[in-house]
TIGUNU-622459 format. One record per residue (C-alpha): z, y, x. Coordinates in steps of 0.25 Angstrom, whole numbers, padded with zeros to 4 digits, always signed. Each point is the difference from the previous one (the first is absolute). Example, Ala and Ser with C-alpha at 12.3 -4.5 7.8 and 13.67 -1.06 7.14 Angstrom:
residues 2
+0031-0018+0049 -0002+0014+0006 
end
This chain:
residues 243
+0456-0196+0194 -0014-0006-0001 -0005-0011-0009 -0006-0007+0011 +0013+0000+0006 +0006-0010-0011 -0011-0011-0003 +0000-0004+0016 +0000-0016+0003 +0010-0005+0011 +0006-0012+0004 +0010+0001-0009 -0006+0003-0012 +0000-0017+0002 +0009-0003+0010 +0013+0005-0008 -0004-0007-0014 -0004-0013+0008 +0016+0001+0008 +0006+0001-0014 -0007-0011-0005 +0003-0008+0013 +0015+0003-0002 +0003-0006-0014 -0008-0012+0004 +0008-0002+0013 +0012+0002-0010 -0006-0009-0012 -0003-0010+0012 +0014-0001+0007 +0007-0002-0013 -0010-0012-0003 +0001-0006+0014 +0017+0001+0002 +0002-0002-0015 +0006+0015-0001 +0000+0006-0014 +0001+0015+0001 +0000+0004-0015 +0016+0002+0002 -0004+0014+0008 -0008+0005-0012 +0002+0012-0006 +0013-0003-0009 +0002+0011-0011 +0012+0009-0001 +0007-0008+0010 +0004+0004+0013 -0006-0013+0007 -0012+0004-0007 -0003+0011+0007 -0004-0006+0012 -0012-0007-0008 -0006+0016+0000 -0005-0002+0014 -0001-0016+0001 -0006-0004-0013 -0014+0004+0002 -0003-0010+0010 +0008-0013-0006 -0010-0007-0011 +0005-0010-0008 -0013-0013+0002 -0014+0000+0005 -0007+0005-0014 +0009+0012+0000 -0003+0005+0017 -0015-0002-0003 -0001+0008-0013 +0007+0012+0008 -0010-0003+0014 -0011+0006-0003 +0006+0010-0009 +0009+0005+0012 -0012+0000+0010 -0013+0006-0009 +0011+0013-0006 +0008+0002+0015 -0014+0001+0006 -0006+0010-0009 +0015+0008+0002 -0003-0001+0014 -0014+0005-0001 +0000+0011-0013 +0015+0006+0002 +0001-0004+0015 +0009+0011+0001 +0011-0003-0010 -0002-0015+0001 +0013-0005+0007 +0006+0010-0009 -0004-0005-0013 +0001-0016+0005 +0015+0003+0007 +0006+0009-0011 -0006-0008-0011 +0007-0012+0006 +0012+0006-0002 -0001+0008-0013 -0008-0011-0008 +0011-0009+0005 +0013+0008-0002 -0007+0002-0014 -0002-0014-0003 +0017-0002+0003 +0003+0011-0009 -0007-0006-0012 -0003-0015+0003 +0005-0011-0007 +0013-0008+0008 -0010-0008+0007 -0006+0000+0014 -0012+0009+0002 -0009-0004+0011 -0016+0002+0004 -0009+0010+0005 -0004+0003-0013 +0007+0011-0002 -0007+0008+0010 -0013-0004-0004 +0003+0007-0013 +0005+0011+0008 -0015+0000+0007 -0007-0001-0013 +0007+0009-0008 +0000+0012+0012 -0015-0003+0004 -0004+0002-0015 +0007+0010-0002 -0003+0009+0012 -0013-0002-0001 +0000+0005-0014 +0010+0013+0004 -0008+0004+0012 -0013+0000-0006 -0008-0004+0012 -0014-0009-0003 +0004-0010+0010 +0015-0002-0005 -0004-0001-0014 -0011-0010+0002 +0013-0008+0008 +0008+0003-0013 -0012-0006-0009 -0001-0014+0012 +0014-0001-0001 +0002-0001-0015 -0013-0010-0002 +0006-0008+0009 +0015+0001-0002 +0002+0006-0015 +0004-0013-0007 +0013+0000+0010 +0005+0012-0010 +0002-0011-0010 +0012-0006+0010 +0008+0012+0000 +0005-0008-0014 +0009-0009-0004 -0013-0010-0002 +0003-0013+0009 +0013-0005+0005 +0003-0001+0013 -0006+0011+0003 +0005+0014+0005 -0006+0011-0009 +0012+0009+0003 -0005+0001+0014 -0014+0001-0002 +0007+0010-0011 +0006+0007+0011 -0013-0001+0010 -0009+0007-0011 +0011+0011-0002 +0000+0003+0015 -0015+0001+0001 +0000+0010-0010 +0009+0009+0006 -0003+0000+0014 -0016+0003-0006 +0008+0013-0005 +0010+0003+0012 -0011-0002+0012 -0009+0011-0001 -0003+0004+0014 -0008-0006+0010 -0009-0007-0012 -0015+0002+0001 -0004+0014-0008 -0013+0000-0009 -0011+0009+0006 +0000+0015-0005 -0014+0006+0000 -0002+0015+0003 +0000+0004-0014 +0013-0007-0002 +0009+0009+0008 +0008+0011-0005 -0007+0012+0010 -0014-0006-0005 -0008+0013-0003 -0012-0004-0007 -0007+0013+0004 +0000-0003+0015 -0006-0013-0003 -0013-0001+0007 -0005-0012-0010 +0002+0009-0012 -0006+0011+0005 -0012-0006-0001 +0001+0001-0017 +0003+0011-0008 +0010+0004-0012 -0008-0010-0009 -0001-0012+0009 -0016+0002+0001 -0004-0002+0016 -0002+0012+0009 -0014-0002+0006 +0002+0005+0015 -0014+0003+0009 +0003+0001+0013 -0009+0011+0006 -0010-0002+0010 +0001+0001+0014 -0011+0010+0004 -0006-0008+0014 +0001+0009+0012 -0014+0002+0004 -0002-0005+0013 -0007+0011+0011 -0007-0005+0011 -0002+0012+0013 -0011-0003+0010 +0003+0007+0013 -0012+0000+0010 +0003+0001+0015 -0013+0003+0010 +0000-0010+0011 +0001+0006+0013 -0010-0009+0009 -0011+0003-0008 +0001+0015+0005 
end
């Protein structure tokens, strides 16, 4: 597969993080206009009831302050997923839903779990990560964006400030770290120049040829083209009138 394959802008590179966002508003909004409070279908652990928090926790927030710190978050992390690993995307967002949430239950404190936040760390943590493990200039320079603008969020993954959910975002960075050593394939491959190759020969290279054992440049003179002397024949007819 080639690398111009991989970084290719479509429509959903912003259409899909702009829906995610639309949904947990749309959620965030119908709880605030009916009076609905959906913390209850958070992610519960080791309770069987909990369990169902897995799939639904990511898009309940709990007020106003806490949907807006994971907005833009969600939208600037999804969006480079969709553009730099477009091929693995809805893997990693999908399956790191579930993982990162299954993981929060097993570990969590007997509370409700809820947020998008736990993806988020699943997109930090996997973009840094991969970027590192695959050695490709363009993802390590999205490694290096990703942790000046997200690297203080490691500090959450502790027990630092009540109320909220380190174990998820506990979870989140775990999942990112292992899907960044599962998914190999399909991720853009640093170029190989010639030399780089197991068959390279260096005596059948035309560039090297030009030096010799001691590196000094091998002066080549090209040797002249001898011009082809151009001979001009004259052939006299006698005009038959004037006989």
């Amino acid at each position: 597969m080639k690398n111009k394959e991989h970084f290719k802008f479509s429509t959903g590179v912003v259409a899909y993080p702009v829906f995610f966002v639309l949904i947990i508003w749309l959620v965030f909004w119908f709880e605030v206009r009916f009076g609905y409070n959906f913390s209850k279908y958070g992610v519960f652990p080791q309770t069987l009831k909990g369990l169902r928090g897995v799939l639904l926790s990511p898009f309940i927030h709990g007020d106003i302050k806490h949907i807006y710190h994971n907005t833009v978050p969600l939208f600037v992390l999804s969006t480079a997923l969709f553009y730099f690993y477009r091929h693995i995307a809805w893997k990693v967002i999908l399956l790191g839903i579930l993982l990162s949430g299954f993981l929060t239950w097993c570990m969590g404190r007997p509370s409700y779990h809820i947020g998008i936040s736990g993806l988020i760390y699943v997109l930090v943590s996997f973009t840094f990560f991969k970027g590192v493990f695959a050695k490709h200039y363009r993802l390590i320079a999205l490694s290096l964006m990703v942790i000046f603008l997200y690297g203080s969020m490691i500090w959450y993954t502790l027990p630092i400030e009540k109320g909220i959910s380190w174990e998820g975002h506990m979870a989140g960075l775990i999942t990112g770290l292992l899907f960044a050593l599962i998914f190999r394939k399909e991720i853009a491959k640093p170029k190989k120049y010639v030399w780089e190759h197991e068959n390279y020969n260096e005596e059948n290279d035309p560039f090297l040829k030009h030096f010799d054992e001691d590196g000094n440049f091998i002066e080549t003179v090209e040797p002249e083209i001898e011009e082809k002397q151009l001979n001009i024949s004259y052939t006299y007819k006698k005009n038959p009138e004037k006989d």
